[in-house]
C-alpha positions as a printed NumPy array, in Angstrom:
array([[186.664, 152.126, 111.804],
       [182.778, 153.493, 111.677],
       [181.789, 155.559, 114.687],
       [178.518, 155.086, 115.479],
       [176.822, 157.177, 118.54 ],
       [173.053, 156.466, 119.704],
       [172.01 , 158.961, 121.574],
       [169.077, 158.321, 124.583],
       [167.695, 160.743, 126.237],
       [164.887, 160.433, 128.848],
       [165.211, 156.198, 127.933],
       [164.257, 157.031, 124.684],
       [166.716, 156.673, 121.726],
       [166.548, 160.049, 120.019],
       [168.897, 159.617, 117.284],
       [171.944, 158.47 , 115.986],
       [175.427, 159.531, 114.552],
       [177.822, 157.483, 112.128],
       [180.774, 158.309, 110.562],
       [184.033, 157.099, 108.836],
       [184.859, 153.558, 106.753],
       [185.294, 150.438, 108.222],
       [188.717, 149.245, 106.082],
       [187.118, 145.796, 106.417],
       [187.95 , 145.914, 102.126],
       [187.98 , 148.538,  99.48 ],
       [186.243, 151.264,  99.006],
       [183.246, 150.562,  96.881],
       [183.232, 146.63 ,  97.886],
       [183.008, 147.115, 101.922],
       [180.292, 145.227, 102.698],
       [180.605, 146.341, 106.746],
       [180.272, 150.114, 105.331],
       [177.228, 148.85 , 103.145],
       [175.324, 147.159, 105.636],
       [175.626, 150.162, 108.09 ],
       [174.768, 152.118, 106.078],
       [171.742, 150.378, 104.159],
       [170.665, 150.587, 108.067],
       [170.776, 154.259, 108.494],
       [169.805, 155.249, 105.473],
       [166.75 , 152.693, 105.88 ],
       [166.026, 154.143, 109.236],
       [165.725, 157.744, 108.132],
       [163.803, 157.113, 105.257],
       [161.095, 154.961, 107.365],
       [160.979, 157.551, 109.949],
       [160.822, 160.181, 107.442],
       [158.25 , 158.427, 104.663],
       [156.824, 156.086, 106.239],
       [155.5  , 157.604, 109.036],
       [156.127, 160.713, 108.386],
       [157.877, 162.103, 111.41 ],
       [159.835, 165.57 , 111.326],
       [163.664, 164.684, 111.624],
       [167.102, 167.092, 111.603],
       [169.166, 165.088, 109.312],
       [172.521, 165.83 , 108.044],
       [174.571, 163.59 , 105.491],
       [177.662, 163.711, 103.029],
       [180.309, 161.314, 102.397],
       [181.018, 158.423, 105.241],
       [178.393, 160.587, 107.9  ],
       [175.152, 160.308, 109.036],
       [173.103, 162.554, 111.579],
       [169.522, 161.798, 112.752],
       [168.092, 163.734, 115.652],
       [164.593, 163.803, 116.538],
       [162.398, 165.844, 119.157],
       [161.617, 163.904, 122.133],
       [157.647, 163.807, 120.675],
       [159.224, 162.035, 117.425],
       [161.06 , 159.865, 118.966],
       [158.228, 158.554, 121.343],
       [156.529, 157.542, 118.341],
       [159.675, 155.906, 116.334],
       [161.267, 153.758, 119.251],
       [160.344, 150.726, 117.492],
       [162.502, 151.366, 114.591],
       [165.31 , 153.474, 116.22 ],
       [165.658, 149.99 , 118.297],
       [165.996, 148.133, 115.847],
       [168.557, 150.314, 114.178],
       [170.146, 149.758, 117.467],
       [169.522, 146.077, 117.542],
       [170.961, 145.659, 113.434],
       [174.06 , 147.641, 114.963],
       [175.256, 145.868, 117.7  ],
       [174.459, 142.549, 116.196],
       [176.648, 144.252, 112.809],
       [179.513, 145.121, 115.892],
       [179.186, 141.069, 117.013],
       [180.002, 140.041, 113.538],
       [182.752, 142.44 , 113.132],
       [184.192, 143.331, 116.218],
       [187.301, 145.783, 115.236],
       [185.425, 147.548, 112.373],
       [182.548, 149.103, 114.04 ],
       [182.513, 151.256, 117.215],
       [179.283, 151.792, 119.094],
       [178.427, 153.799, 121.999],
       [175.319, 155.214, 123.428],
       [175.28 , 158.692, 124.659],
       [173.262, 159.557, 127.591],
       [172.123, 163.032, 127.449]])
């Protein structure tokens, strides 16, 4: 199951966290695993790129980190929600393979 963690601080959403393989199919054909992320990786590089914000971002194999100062993230609400948005409509369509929480800090 992927482990995804949005974290809100302050009512902003000032990152996320996503980790592990759905098992929805193989390896290499798992479209949950793609679309999730295709999302996160699409996130960071718009936040990143586009508009240029600094981000701590860590990634390897089936993880994904974003964290972002509290100045960032005022600026990059509209597309942290609708990473948010992407992910819990994702979780609708495949309830069992996706685990989101947000964390309140």
């Amino acid at each position: 199951m992927i482990q995804a963690v949005v974290t809100v601080k302050d009512g902003l959403v000032t990152g996320f966290r996503v980790s592990g393989h759905s098992d929805f199919s193989e390896q290499g054909s798992d479209i949950v695993c793609a679309a999730v992320s295709s999302a996160a990786y699409m996130t960071a590089n718009t936040l990143t790129e586009i508009q240029e914000l600094p981000c701590e971002i860590t990634e390897r194999d089936g993880f994904m980190q974003l964290d972002l100062s509290k100045e960032a993230a005022e600026q990059a609400q509209v597309v942290l929600n609708g990473f948010l948005l992407h992910l819990n409509a994702l979780c609708e369509g495949y309830a069992g393979f996706i685990d989101l929480k947000i964390s309140e800090v």
